[in-house]
C-alpha positions as CSV (number, residue, x, y, z in Angstrom):
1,X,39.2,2.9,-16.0
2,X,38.3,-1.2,-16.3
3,X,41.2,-1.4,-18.3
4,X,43.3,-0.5,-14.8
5,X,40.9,-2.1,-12.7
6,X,41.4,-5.7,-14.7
7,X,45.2,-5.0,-14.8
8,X,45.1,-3.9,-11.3
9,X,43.0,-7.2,-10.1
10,X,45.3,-9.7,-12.0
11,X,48.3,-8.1,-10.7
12,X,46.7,-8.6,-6.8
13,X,45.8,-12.3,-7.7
14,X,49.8,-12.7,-8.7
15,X,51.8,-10.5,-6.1
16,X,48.9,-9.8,-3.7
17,X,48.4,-6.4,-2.7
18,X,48.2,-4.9,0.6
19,X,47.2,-1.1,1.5
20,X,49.4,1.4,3.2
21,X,48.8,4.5,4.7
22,X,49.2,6.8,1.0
23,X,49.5,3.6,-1.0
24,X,49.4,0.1,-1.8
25,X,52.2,-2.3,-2.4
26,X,53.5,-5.7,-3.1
27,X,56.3,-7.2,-1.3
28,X,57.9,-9.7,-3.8
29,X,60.7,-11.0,-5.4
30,X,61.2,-9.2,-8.4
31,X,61.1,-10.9,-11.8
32,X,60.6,-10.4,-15.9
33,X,57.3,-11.0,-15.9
34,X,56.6,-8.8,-12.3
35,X,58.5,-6.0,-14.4
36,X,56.8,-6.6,-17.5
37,X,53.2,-6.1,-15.4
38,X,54.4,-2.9,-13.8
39,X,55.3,-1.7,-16.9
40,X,51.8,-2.4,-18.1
41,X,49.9,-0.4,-15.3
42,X,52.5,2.7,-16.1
43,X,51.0,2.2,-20.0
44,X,47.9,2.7,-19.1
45,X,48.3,6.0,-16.7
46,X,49.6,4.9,-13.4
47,X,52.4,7.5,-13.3
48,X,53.1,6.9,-9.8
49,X,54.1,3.1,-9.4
50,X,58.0,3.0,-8.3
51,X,60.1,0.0,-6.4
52,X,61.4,0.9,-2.7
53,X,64.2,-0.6,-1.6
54,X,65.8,1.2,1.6
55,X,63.4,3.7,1.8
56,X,64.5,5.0,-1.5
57,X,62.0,5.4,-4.1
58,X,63.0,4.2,-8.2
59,X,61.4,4.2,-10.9
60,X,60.2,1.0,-12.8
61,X,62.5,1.8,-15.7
62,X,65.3,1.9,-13.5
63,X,65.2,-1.3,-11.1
64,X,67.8,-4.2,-13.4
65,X,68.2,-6.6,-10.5
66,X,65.9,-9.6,-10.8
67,X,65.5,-12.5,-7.8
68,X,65.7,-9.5,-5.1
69,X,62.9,-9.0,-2.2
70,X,61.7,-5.3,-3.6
71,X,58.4,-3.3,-3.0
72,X,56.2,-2.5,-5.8
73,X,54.2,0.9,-4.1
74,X,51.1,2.2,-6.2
75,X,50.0,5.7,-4.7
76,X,47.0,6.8,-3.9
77,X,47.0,10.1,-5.0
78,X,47.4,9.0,-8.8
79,X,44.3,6.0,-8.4
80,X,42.3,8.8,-7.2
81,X,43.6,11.1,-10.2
82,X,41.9,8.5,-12.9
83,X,38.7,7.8,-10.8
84,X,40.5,4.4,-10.0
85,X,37.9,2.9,-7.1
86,X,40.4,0.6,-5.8
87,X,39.7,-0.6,-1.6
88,X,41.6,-3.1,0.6
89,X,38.5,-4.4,2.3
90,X,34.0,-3.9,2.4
91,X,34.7,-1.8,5.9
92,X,37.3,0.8,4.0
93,X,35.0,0.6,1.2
94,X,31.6,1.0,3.2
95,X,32.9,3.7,5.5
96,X,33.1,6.3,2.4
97,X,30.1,7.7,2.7
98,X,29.1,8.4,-0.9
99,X,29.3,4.8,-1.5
100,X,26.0,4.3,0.5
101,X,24.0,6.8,-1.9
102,X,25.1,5.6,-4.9
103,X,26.7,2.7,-6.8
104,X,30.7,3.5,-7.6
105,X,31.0,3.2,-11.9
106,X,33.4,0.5,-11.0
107,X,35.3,-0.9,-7.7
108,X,37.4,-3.6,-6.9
109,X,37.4,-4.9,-3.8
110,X,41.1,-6.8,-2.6
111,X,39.9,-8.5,0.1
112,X,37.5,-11.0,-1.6
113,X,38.5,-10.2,-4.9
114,X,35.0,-8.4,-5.8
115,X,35.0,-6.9,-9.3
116,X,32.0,-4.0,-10.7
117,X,30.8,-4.6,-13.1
118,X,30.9,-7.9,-13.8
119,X,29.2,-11.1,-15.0
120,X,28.1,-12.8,-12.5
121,X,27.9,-10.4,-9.6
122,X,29.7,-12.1,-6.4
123,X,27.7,-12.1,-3.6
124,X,29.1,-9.0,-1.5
125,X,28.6,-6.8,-4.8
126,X,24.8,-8.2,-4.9
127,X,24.2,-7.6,-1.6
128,X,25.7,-4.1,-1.6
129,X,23.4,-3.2,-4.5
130,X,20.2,-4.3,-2.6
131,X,21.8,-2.6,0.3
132,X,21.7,1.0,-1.8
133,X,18.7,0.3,-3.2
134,X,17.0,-0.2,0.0
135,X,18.4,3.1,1.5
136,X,17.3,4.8,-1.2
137,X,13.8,3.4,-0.2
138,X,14.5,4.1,3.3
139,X,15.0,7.9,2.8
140,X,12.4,8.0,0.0
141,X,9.5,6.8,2.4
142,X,10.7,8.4,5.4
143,X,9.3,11.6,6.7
144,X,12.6,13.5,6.5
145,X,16.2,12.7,6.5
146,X,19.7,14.2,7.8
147,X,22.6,14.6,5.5
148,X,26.2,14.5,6.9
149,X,27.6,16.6,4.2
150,X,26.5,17.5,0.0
151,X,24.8,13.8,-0.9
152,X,26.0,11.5,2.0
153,X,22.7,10.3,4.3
154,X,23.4,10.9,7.9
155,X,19.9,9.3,9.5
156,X,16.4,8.7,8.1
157,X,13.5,9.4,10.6
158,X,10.0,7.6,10.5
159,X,6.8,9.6,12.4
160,X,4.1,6.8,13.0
161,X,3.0,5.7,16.4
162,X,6.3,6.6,17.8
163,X,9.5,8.8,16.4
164,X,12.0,6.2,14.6
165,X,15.3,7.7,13.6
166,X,17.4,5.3,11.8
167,X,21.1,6.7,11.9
168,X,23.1,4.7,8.5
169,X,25.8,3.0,10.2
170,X,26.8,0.3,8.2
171,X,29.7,-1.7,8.9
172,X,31.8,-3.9,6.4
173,X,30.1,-6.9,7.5
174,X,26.8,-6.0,6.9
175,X,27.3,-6.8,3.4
176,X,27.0,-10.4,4.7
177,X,23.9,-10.1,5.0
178,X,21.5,-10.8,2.0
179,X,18.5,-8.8,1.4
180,X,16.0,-10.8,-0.5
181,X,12.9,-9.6,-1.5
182,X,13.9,-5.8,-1.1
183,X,13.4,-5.7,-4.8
184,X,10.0,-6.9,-4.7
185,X,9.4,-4.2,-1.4
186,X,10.7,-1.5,-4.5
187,X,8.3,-2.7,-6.9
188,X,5.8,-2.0,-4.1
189,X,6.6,0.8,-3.0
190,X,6.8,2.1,-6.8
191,X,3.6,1.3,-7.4
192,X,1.4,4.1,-7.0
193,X,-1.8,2.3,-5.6
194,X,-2.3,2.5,-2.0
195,X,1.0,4.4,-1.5
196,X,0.3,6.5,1.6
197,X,-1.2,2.9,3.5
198,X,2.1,1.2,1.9
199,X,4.2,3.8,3.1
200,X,2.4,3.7,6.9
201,X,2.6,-0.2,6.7
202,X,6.5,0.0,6.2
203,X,6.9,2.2,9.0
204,X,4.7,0.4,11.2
205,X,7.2,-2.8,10.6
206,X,10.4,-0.7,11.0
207,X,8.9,0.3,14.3
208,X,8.1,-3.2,15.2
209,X,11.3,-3.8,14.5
210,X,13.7,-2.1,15.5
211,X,12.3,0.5,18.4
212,X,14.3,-1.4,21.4
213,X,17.2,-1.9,19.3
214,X,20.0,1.1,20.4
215,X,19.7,3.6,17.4
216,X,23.3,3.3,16.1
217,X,22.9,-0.6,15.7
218,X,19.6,-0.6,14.3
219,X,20.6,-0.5,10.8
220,X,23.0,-3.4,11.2
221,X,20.5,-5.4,13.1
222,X,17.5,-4.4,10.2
223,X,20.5,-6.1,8.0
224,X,20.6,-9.2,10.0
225,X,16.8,-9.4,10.3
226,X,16.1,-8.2,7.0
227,X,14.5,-11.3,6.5
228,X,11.5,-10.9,9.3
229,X,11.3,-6.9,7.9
230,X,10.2,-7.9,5.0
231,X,7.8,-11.2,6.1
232,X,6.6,-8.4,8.8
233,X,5.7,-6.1,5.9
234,X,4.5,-8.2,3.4
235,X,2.0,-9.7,5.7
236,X,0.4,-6.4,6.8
237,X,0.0,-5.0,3.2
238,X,-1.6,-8.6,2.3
239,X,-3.9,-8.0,5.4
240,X,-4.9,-4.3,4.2
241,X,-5.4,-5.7,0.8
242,X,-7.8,-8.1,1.9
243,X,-9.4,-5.8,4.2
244,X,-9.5,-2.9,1.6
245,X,-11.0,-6.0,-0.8
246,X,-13.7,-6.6,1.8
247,X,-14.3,-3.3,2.1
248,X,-15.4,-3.1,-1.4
249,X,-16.9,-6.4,-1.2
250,X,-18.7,-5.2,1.6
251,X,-20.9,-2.0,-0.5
252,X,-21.6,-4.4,-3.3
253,X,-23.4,-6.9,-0.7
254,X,-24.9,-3.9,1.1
255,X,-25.9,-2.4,-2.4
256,X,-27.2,-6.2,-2.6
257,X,-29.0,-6.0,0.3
258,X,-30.9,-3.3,-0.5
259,X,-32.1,-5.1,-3.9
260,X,-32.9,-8.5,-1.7
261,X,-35.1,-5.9,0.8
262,X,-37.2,-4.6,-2.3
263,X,-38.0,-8.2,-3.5
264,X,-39.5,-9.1,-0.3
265,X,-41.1,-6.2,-0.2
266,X,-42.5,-6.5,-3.3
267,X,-44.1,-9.7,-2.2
268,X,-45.8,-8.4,0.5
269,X,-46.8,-5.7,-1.7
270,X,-48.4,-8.2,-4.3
271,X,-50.6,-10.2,-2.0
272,X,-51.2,-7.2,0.2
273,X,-53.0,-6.2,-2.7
274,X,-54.4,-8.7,-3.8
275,X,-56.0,-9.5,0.3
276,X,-57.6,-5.9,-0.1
277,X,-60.8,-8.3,-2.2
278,X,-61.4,-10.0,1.0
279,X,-62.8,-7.1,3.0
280,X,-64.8,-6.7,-0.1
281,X,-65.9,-9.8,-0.8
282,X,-67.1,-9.9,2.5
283,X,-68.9,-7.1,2.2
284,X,-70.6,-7.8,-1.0
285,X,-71.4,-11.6,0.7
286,X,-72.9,-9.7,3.5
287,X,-75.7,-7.2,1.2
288,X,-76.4,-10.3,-1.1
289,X,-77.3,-13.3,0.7
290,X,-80.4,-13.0,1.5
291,X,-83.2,-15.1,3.3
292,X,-84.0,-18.3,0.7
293,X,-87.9,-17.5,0.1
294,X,-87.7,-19.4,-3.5
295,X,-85.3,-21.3,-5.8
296,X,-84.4,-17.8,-7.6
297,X,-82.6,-16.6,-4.1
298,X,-81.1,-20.1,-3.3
299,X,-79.3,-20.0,-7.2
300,X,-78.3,-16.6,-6.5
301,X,-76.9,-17.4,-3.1
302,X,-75.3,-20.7,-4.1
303,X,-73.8,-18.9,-7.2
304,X,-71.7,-16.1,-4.5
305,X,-70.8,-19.0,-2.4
306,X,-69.0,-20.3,-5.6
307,X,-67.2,-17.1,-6.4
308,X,-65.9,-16.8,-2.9
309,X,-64.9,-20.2,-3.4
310,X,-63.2,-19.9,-6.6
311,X,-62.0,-16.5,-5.3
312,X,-60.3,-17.7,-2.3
313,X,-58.7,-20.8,-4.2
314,X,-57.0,-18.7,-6.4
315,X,-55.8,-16.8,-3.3
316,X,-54.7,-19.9,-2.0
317,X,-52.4,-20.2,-5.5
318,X,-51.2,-16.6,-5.3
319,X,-50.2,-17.4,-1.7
320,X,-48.7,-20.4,-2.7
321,X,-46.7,-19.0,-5.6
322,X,-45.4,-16.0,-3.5
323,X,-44.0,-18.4,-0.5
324,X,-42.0,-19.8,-3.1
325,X,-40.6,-16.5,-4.2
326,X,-40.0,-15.7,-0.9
327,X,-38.4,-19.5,-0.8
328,X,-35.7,-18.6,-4.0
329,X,-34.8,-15.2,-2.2
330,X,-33.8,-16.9,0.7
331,X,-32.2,-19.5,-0.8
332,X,-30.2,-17.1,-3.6
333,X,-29.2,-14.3,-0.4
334,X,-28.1,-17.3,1.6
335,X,-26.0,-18.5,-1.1
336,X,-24.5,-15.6,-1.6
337,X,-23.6,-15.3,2.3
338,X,-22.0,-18.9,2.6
339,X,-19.5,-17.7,-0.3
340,X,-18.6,-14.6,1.2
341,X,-18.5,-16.4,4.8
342,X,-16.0,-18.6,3.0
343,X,-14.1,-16.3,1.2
344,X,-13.9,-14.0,4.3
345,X,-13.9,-15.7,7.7
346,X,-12.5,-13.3,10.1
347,X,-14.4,-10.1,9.0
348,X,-17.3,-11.8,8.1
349,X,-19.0,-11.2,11.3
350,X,-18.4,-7.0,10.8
351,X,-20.8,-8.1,7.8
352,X,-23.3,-11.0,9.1
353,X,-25.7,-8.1,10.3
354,X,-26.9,-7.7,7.0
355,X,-28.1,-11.4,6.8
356,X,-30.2,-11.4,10.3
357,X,-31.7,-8.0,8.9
358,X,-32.5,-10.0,6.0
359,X,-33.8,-13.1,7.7
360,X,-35.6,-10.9,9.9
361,X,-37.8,-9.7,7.0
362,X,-38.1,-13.2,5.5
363,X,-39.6,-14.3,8.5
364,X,-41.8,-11.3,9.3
365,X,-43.1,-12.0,5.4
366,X,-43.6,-15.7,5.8
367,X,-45.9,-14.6,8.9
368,X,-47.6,-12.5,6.8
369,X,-48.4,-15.4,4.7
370,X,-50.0,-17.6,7.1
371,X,-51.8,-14.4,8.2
372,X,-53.2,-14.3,5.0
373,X,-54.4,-18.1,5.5
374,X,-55.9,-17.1,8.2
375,X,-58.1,-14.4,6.9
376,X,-59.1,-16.7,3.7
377,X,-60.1,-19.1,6.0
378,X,-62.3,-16.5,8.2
379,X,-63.7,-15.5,4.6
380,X,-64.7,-19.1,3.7
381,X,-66.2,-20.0,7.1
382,X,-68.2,-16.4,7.2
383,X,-69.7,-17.0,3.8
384,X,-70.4,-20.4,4.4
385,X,-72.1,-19.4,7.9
386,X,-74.0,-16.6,5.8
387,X,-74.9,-19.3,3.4
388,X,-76.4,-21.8,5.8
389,X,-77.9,-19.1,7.6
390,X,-80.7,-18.1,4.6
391,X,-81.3,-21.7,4.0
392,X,-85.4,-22.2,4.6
393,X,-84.5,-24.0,7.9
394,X,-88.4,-23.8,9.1
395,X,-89.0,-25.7,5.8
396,X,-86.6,-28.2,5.8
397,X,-87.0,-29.2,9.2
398,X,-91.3,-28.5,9.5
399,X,-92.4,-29.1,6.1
400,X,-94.3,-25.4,5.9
C-alpha cells in the first residue's frame, strides 16, 4: 500500500487533488506524461481511475486527445478496497473515529501533504501521534470509559474530588497543537512506583483544569493548554515525591531521636551512679571523725578528709567529662537538624518538635549537672565542718 500512497502523493503534488463526494479527482489538461502516471496507479491496483468528460465516464486506455481540460476521478470504493488511507484534510481524517484509538499503518494527508510513515515526521503527524498516545493514557488512568461503537472512545470519566467526564471531541485543528512532554507523563505513568498517587495526581490536574470548561470543548482546550496540564502535573508529583521523601526522612530522624534520648540518658545514668558514693561518704565521714583526743585520731581524721577530697575531685572530672558528652550530642543532633532544616524548609516545622523534645532533655541534664556541683560542694563543706569540729579547740585556744 506505500507503493500507492507515494504514487498517489506525487501525482497530488503534480495535478493536485481535490475530494468529491465518492471520489477524488484532478481537473487538468491532459498530457503524455499525466497519461503515463494514470497508467501507473491502474498498475498497481487502482481499477477504478477513469477520465470524465460530459458526465461520461472512460477508461484511461481509451482517452487519445492530449491539450484537453479532462477530469481524472479516483473512487473511493476501490482506495478503500486496498486499505488505501487517503484523506483531503486533519478534520475528515480526525473525524473517523478509529483514527483516535490507534495509529492508521499508513495515511496521507492532501491538505498539507503529511505522509506515514516517514522520515522525518511533519509536525501534524507528530502531534497526532502524541495526541493517540495521550488518549490512550487518558482512558487507561481513568475510572471508566464510554465507547461509541466496537473500539472507538466515546468519553473518559475521572472520579476524584468532583466527577470529570471528558467526551473525545477533537477537531482538525487540534493537531496544531503540540503536546510536549506527554511522552515523559507516559514514562510516568508506566512506571509502577507510586501509581495509584500518580494516577490521583493526574486527575487532580485534569480537574484543575478543565472543570469550568463546557464538557464538549474540554478536550480541545486540554489541547491548547496542554502545556499548563502537564507543568500542573509535574509539579504536584515533584511535591508528593519530596513529601513522600520527607516522610521517610522523617522515621530515620525519629529512629534517630530515639538513639540521641538514650545517650543522654545514659549520661545521667553514669553520674547518677557514680553520686550514689556521696550519701555514703557522708555517712562513713559522719561514724569516723571523732573528737581529736591524740595524734592517732587527728591522722586518722585528716586521712578521711583526704579521701573525700580526692573523692570529690575525681567527681569533679567525671562531671566534667560527662558535660562534654552531653556538649558533642548537642552539637552532633543540632547538626543533623540544620541539614534537614536546609534540605527541607517548608515541612520542617511538622518535624522541629523532635529537636525542642531533644533540647528539652539536654537542658534538664545540664541541670542535673550543676546539681551534682552542688551536692559535692555540700559534701566538701560538711566534711570539712566535721573535720574542724574534732579539732582539740579547748587545747588550742587554753593550752590544757
Amino acid at each position: 500500500m506505500l507503493n500507492i500512497l507515494h504514487c498517489l502523493r506525487e501525482f497530488h503534488r503534480k495535478y493536485h487533488l481535490c475530494e468529491g463526494d465518492d471520489e477524488f479527482f484532478s481537473d487538468s489538461v491532459t498530457t503524455d506524461s499525466m497519461v503515463e502516471d494514470a497508467k501507473n496507479l491502474i498498475a498497481l491496483g487502482l481499477d477504478e481511475v477513469y477520465w470524465v468528460e460530459c458526465g461520461v465516464y472512460y477508461e484511461v486506455s481509451q482517452w487519445k486527445s492530449l491539450g484537453e481540460n479532462v477530469r481524472l476521478v479516483l473512487k473511493k470504493e476501490c482506495l478503500e478496497r486496498l486499505s488505501v488511507n487517503l484523506y483531503s484534510s486533519w478534520s475528515e481524517f480526525i473525524s473517523y473515529k478509529p483514527n483516535l484509538n490507534r495509529i492508521p499503518d499508513n495515511f496521507y494527508v492532501l491538505e498539507d501533504d503529511s505522509f506515514y510513515p516517514s522520515s522525518p515526521l511533519s509536525k501534524k503527524v507528530d502531534n497526532y501521534i502524541k495526541m493517540v498516545s495521550f488518549i490512550s493514557l487518558l482512558v487507561s488512568s481513568s475510572d471508566y470509559s464510554e465507547y461509541v461503537g466496537v473500539g472507538v472512545i466515546g468519553k473518559v470519566v475521572f472520579l476524584n474530588r468532583y466527577k470529570l467526564e471528558l467526551p473525545v471531541v477533537v477537531g482538525g485543528s487540534d493537531i496544531e497543537f503540540g503536546l510536549d512532554g506527554v511522552s515523559i507523563i507516559d514514562s510516568m505513568l508506566s512506571d509502577g512506583s507510586h501509581k495509584e498517587q500518580k494516577e490521583s495526581i493526574l486527575k487532580e490536574a485534569l480537574c484543575g483544569l478543565l472543570i469550568n470548561v463546557t464538557p464538549d470543548e474540554r478536550f480541545s482546550y486540554l489541547m491548547k493548554n496542554f502545556g499548563e496540564f502537564s507543568k500542573r502535573f509535574n509539579e504536584n508529583y515533584q511535591l508528593f515525591v519530596s513529601e513522600f521523601s520527607f516522610d521517610k526522612v522523617r522515621v530515620e530522624y525519629e529512629e534517630s531521636k530515639r538513639e540521641y534520648f538514650t545517650k543522654l540518658n545514659e549520661v545521667f545514668s553514669n553520674i547518677q551512679m557514680k553520686m550514689l558514693g556521696v550519701p555514703v561518704a557522708l555517712a562513713v565521714s559522719g561514724v569516723n571523725i571523732s573528737k581529736i583526743v591524740d595524734g592517732a585520731t587527728f591522722w586518722a581524721n585528716t586521712f578521711l578528709l583526704i579521701s573525700v577530697v580526692v573523692y570529690g575531685v575525681m567527681m569533679v572530672y567525671l562531671l566534667e567529662s560527662q558535660k562534654h558528652t552531653l556538649d558533642s550530642i548537642k552539637s552532633e543532633y543540632d547538626s543533623q537538624m540544620f541539614r534537614m532544616k536546609n534540605q527541607y524548609f517548608d515541612q520542617y516545622e511538622s518535624i522541629s518538635s523532635l529537636y525542642r523534645d531533644l533540647d528539652e532533655r539536654y537542658g534538664y541534664q545540664k541541670k542535673c549537672i550543676v546539681g551534682f556541683y552542688v551536692i559535692l560542694s555540700v559534701l566538701f563543706i560538711v566534711v570539712s565542718l566535721f573535720f574542724i569540729w574534732s579539732l582539740p579547740w579547748k587545747f588550742m585556744l587554753l593550752g590544757y
